[in-house]
N, C-alpha and C positions, 0 to 999 in steps of 0.2 A: 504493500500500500504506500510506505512512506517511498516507494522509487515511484512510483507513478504520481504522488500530487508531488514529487518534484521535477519531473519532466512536465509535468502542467505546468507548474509552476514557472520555468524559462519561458514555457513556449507564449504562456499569458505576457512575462517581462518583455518580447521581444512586442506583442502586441500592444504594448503600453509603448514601448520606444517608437512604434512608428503610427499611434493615436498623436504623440506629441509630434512628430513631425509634420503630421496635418494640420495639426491645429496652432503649431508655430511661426510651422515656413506658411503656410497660404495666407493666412490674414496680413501681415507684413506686406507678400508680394501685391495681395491682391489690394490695399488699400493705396501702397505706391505707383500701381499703372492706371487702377480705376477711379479712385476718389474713394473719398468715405459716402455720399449717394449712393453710388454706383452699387458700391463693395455689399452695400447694404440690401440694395436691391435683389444682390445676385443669393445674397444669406434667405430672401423671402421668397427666390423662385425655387430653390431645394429645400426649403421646410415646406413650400403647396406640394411637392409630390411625392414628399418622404411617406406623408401616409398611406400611399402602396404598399409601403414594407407591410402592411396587416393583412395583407394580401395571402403572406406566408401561413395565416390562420391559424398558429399553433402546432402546423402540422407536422413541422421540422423538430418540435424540441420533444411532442407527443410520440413521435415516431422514433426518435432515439433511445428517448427512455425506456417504452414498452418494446423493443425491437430489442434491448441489451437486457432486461430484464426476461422477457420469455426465451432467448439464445442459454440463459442463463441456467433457465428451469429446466432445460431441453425441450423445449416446447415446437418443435421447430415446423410444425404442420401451419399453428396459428402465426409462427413466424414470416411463410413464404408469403402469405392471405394477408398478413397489417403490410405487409413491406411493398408489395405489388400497389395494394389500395392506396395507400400513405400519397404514394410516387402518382398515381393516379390521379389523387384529389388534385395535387400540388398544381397535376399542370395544369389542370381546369384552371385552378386559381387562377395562376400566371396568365392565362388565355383572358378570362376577363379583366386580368389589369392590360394587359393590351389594349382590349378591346375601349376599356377606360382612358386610355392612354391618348387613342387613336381619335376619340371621341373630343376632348378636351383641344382637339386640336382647332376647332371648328366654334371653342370661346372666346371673349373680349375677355382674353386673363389680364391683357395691361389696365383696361378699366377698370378689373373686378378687383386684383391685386393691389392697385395705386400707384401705379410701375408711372416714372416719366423717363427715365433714362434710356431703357431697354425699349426699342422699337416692337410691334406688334408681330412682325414675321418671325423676329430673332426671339422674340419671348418662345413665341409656339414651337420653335425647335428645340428651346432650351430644355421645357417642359417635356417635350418628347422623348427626347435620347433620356435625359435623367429619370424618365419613367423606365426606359428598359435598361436601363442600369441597377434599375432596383430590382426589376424581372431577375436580372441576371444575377442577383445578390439572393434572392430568394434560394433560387437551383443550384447554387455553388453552396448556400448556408446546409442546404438537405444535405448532401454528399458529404461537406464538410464532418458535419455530426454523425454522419454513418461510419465513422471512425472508434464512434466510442465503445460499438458492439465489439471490435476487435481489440477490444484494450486499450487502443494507440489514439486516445484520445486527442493527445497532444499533437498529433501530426496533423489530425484533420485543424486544429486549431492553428499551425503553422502555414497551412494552405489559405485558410481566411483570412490569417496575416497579410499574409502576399499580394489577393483578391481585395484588401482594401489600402494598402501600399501602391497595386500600379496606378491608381488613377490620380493621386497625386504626385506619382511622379512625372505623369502625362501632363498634368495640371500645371506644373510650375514654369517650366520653360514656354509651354504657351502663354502664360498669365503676362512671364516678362518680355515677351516678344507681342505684347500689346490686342492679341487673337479675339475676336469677339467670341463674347460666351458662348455661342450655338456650338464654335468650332471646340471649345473647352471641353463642351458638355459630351460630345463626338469621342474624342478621345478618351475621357472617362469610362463611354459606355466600352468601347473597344478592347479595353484595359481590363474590365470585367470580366467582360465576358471569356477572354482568351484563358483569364487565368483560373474558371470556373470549369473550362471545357480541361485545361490541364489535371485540375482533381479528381474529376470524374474519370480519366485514362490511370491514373493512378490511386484509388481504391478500387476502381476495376480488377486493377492487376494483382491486388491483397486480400481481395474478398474469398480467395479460393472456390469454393464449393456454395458461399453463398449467393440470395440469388441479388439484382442489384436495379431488376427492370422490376415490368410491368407483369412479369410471370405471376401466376396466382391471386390476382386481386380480382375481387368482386363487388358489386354492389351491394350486399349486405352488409362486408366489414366496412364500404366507405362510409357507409350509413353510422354506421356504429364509431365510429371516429370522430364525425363531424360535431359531437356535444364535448366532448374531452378535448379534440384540436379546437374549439371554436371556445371551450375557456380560456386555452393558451392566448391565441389571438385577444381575445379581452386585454393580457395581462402586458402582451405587447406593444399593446396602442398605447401604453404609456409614454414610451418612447415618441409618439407622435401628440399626446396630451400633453410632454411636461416641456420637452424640447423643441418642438418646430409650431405647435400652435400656437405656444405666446408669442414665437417673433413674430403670427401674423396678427396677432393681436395686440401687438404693441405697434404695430407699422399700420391699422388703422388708427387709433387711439392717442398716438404721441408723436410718430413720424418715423423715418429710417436713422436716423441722428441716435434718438433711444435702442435702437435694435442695434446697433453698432455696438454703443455701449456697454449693454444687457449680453450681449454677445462675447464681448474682449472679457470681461467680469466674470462669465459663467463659464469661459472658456476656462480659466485662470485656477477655480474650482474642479474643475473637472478632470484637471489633472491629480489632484488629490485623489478626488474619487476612484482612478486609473489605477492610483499609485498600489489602490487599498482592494481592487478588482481582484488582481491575482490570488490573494488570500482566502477569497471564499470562490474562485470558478477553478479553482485547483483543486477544490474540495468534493466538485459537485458529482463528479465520478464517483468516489467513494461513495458517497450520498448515496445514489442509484444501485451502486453493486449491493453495500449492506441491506437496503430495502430487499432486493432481490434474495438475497440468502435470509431475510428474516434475522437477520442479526441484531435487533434495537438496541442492544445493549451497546454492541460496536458505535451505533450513530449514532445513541446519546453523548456518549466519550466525542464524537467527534462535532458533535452541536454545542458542548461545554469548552473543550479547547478552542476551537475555533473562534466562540466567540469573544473569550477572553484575549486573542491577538487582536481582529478585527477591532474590537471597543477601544482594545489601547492605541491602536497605529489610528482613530477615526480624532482623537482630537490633536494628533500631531500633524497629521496630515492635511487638514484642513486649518488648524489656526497657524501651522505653519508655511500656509500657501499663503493666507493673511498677510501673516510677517513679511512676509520677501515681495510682495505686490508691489509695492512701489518702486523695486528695483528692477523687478521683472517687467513690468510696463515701459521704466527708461530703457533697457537696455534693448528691449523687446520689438518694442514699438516709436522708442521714441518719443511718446505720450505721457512723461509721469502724469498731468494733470487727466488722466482719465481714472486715476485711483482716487476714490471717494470713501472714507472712513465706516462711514453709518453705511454704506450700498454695498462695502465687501465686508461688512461684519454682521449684515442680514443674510449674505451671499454663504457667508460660513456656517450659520446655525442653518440655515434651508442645506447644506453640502453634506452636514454632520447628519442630521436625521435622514437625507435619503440613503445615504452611507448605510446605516442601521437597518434599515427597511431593505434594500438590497441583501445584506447578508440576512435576515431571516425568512424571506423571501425562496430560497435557494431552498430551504428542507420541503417546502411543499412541494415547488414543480421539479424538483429532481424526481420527487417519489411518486409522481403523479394525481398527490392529494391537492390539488387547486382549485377546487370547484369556488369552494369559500373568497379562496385568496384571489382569485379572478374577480368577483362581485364587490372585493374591498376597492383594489388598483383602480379598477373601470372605472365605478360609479365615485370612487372619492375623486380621480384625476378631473369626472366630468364635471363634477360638483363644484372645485377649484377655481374651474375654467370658469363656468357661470359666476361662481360670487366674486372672480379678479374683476371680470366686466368692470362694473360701477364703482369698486375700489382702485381702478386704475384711473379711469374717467375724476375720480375726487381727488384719488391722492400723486397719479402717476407712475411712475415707475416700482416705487417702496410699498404703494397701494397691492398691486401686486405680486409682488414678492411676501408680504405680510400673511397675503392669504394664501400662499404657496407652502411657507412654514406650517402654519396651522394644517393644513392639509397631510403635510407630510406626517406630521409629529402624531396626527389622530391614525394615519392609513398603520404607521408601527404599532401604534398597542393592538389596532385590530390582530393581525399581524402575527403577533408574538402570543396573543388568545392564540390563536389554530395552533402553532408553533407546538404550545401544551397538548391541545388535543392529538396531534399525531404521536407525541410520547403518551396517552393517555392518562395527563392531568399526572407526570412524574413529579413529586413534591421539591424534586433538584433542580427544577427548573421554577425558577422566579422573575419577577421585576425590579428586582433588587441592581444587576448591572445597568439596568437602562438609566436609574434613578443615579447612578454611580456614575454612571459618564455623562450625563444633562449636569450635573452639578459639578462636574470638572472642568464641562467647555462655557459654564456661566459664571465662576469663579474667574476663568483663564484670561476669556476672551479681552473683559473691560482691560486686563492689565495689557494683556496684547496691542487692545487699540491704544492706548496709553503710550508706551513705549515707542511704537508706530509714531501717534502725531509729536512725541516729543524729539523723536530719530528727524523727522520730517524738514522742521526748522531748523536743523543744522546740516547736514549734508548727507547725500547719499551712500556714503563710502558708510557712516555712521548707521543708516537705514539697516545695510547688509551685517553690520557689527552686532548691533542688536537685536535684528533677527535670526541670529545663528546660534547665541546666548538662548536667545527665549526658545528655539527647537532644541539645545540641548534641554535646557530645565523641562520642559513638556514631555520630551523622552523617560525621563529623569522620573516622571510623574507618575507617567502612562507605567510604567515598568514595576513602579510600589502600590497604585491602586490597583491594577487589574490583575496583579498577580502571574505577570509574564515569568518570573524563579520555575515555576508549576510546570509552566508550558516546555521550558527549557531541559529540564531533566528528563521529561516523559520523552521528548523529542532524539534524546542522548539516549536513552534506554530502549525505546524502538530500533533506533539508527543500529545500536552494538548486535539486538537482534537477529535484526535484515543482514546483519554483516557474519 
C-alpha cells in the first residue's frame, strides 16, 4: 500500500508542477499581449463552456470505482457488462455535447456574454474548439482512470498530466506571437486530443485479457448506471458552480476588471489547495481497494491519519500563500497593488474550508457511497450561486465571497455527518479536529495579516522575510496541534514492513 500512494503521490506532484505552470506562465503572457479587457474576456469564454465537462456524468469516476472493485471480487461477468455500458453511455454523452456545441454556434454569445473585445465570428470559434476540447478531456479522463483497475493508478494519472500540459504548451508561444484566440483555442483542442488518442494505445497495450470496448454492454446495465453516474455528475458540476460560474457572474455584475482580479487572487489560492491535492488523491486508491476487500478497519486507520496530515498542511498552506502574496504578485505579475489584505484573507478562510471539504469528500465517492454527498455539493453550490446574486449587486466582490464561505463551511459539516455514517457512527470519529483547525486559522490569520501590512510599509525584500518566519512558526504549529509525531512513526513502521 505504502509503494503505491507513493507513486501516487509523485505522479499527483508532477500534476501540481504543471497546474502551476498554467496558471503562472499564461496569465502573465496573456495579460502582456492582450490587455487586462481582453485577458479577461478570454477567462469568461472558457468558464461559458467549461460546463460541458458535466457532460462526463459521473461516469468516469462511477466506472472506475465499481470496474476495480468487482475485478477485485472476481466478478468479472458483471465486469465485461458495466465496462462495455460505462464506454457506451460516455459516448452518447460526448455526442450531445457536440451536438451542444454545434448548436451554440448559431448564438449572439458576444451579446449574451458582454464580450466587446472579441468579434462575433472569433467568439463562435473560440466556443467551438474549447467545446471539443472538453469532448476530448472527457475520453482521455475514462481511459485515464481505467488505470486504476490494474493497480497503476499512477500512470493513468501521468497520462492526464500530459493531456492537460500540451495545451499550454501550445498556448504560450501562440499567446506571445500575438494569434487571435480562435487560432489558440485550435491548438489546445489538437493538443488534447492527440495526447488522449496516445493513452488509449497505451492501456490498450496493459489491459491484457481485459476487455477495453464496447464488448458486453447492454441496455439494462446502462440503465442501471445512469442514477449512480448521474450522482457523480451532480458532484462534479461543482467545478462548474464554484469556479467558472462566478466569473460569469461577476462579469455581469461588476465588469471584467473584477474577474481579473477575483481570478489572479483565487488563482494564488489555488495553489495551496494543489499543494495539499496530492495528500488525499494519493489516498483515494487505497480508499477503493479497502472498500472492496471489506477491510473498514484498514480505512478507518487511513481516514484518521490522513486527516490528521491534511488538517495540519491546510493552515500552512493556505495562510502561507497569504504571507508571500504580495511578493508573488511583484514578482509575478508585476502588480503588487493587486494584493488587497481583507480580499486574500477572505480568499484564505473560503481556500481552508474547501480544502477540508475536498478531503472528506474522497471517503464517499471513492467507495461509491455519494448519493447523500451528491445532494449536499449540488444543491448547496446552487444555493451559493442564488444568494451571491444580491450580495454581490450590494456588497461587490466581498458580497460574494462572504457567501461563498458560509456555503463552504455549512457543505463540510454536512459532509463529515455521512463521513460517520459510512464508518457506522464509529465513536473515533468526531468534530473535534474541525473545531481544532477553525480555531488555529482564526487565531493565525489576524497575526498573518498583521505582519503582512506591517512587512508592506517597509519593503519587499522584508515582505518575503516575514513570510518565511510566519511559514516556519505555522509548521511549527500544524506539527504540535495535529499531532503529525503519530503520523511519522506509523509511516517509519509500515515503510520497515514493506521493506
Amino acid at each position: 500500500m505504502i509503494q503505491r500512494i507513493l507513486k501516487m503521490f509523485g505522479a499527483l506532484g508532477a500534476g501540481i508542477g504543471i497546474a502551476l505552470v498554467t496558471q503562472f506562465l499564461l496569465p502573465p503572457a496573456f495579460l502582456h499581449c492582450y490587455g487586462v479587457k481582453k485577458y479577461g474576456e478570454w477567462l469568461v469564454l472558457a468558464s461559458a463552456v467549461s460546463y460541458l465537462g458535466t457532460l462526463n456524468f459521473g461516469i468516469t469516476t462511477y466506472a472506475s470505482n465499481q470496474l476495480t472493485i468487482l475485478r477485485k471480487r472476481g466478478e468479472m461477468d458483471r465486469y465485461r457488462e458495466l465496462q462495455g455500458s460505462t464506454l457506451a453511455l460516455l459516448l452518447c454523452m460526448i455526442c450531445i455535447g457536440m451536438a451542444i456545441v454545434s448548436a451554440a454556434m448559431f448564438l449572439p454569445l458576444s451579446r449574451l456574454l458582454h464580450l466587446s473585445t472579441v468579434g462575433a465570428t472569433g467568439t463562435r470559434l473560440v466556443v467551438f474548439f474549447f467545446g471539443l476540447q472538453v469532448m476530448a478531456h472527457i475520453l482521455g479522463g475514462y481511459y485515464n482512470n481505467l488505470f486504476m483497475v490494474l493497480d497503476e493508478t499512477h500512470r493513468g494519472t501521468n497520462w492526464a498530466n500530459a493531456r492537460y500540459l500540451a495545451p499550454t504548451l501550445v498556448s504560450l508561444p501562440l499567446a506571445m506571437l500575438g494569434v487571435q484566440f480562435s487560432g489558440i483555442a485550435i491548438g489546445q483542442f489538437a493538443a488534447a486530443a492527440a495526447i488522449a488518442m496516445l493513452t488509449i494505445c497505451d492501456l490498450k497495450r496493459r489491459m491484457g485479457g481485459l476487455p477495453l470496448g464496447l464488448g458486453g454492454w447492454n441496455w439494462t446495465t446502462v440503465k442501471s448506471t445512469l442514477a449512480p453516474s448521474g450522482m457523480f455528475a451532480m458532484i462534479f458540476t461543482q467545478s462548474f458552480l464554484v469556479y467558472q460560474a462566478p466569473i460569469i457572474l461577476l462579469q455581469w455584475i461588476v465588469g471584467p476588471e473584477s474577474v481579473v482580479f477575483f481570478s489572479i487572487c483565487r488563482t494564488v489560492f489555488s495553489t495551496a489547495r494543489q499543494a495539499l491535492q496530492p495528500l488525499t488523491s494519493a489516498i483515494a486508491p487505497e480508499i477503493t481497494y479497502s472498500f472492496a476487500d471489506r477491510d473498514m478497519k484498514k480505512l478507518l486507520s487511513i481516514f484518521h491519519y490522513s486527516e490528521k496530515v491534511v488538517f495540519a498542511g491546510i493552515p500552512v498552506a493556505n495562510l502561507g500563500a497569504f504571507l508571500f502574496s504580495p511578493v508573488l504578485l511583484n514578482v509575478w505579475l508585476r502588480r503588487p497593488l493587486l494584493f488587497d489584505p481583507f480580499t486574500y484573507s477572505l480568499m484564505a478562510l473560503v481556500s481552508g474550508a474547501m480544502s477540508m471539504r475536498d478531503h472528506k469528500q474522497y471517503f464517499q465517492f471513492s467507495t461509491n457511497t455519494h448519493k447523500r454527498l451528491s445532494i449536499i455539493v449540488f444543491f448547496g453550490n446552487v444555493a451559493m450561486l442564488v444568494g451571491s446574486v444580491p450580495m454581490t449587486i450590494r456588497f461587490g466582490l466581498h458580497g460574494f465571497m462572504f457567501t461563498w464561505l458560509i456555503s463552504e463551511l455549512a457543505q463540510m459539516g454536512l459532509i463529515y455527518r455521512e463521513n460517520k455514517k459510512l464508518f457506522d457512527n464509529d465513536p473515533s470519529i468526531s468534530i473535534v479536529p474541525v473545531l481544532r483547525l477553525g480555531l488555529v486559522t482564526l487565531v493565525s490569520l489576524p497575526i498573518c495579516a498583521a505582519m503582512v501590512i506591517y512587512a508592506r510599509q517597509r519593503s519587499l525584500l522584508l515582505v518575503g522575510v516575514v513570510a518565511t518566519l510566519g511559514m516556519l512558526l505555522l509548521v511549527a504549529e500544524s506539527y504540535l496541534v495535529f499531532g503529525l509525531k503519530d503520523v511519522w512513526d506509523e509511516f517509519r513502521r509500515r515503510t520497515r514492513r514493506a521493506a
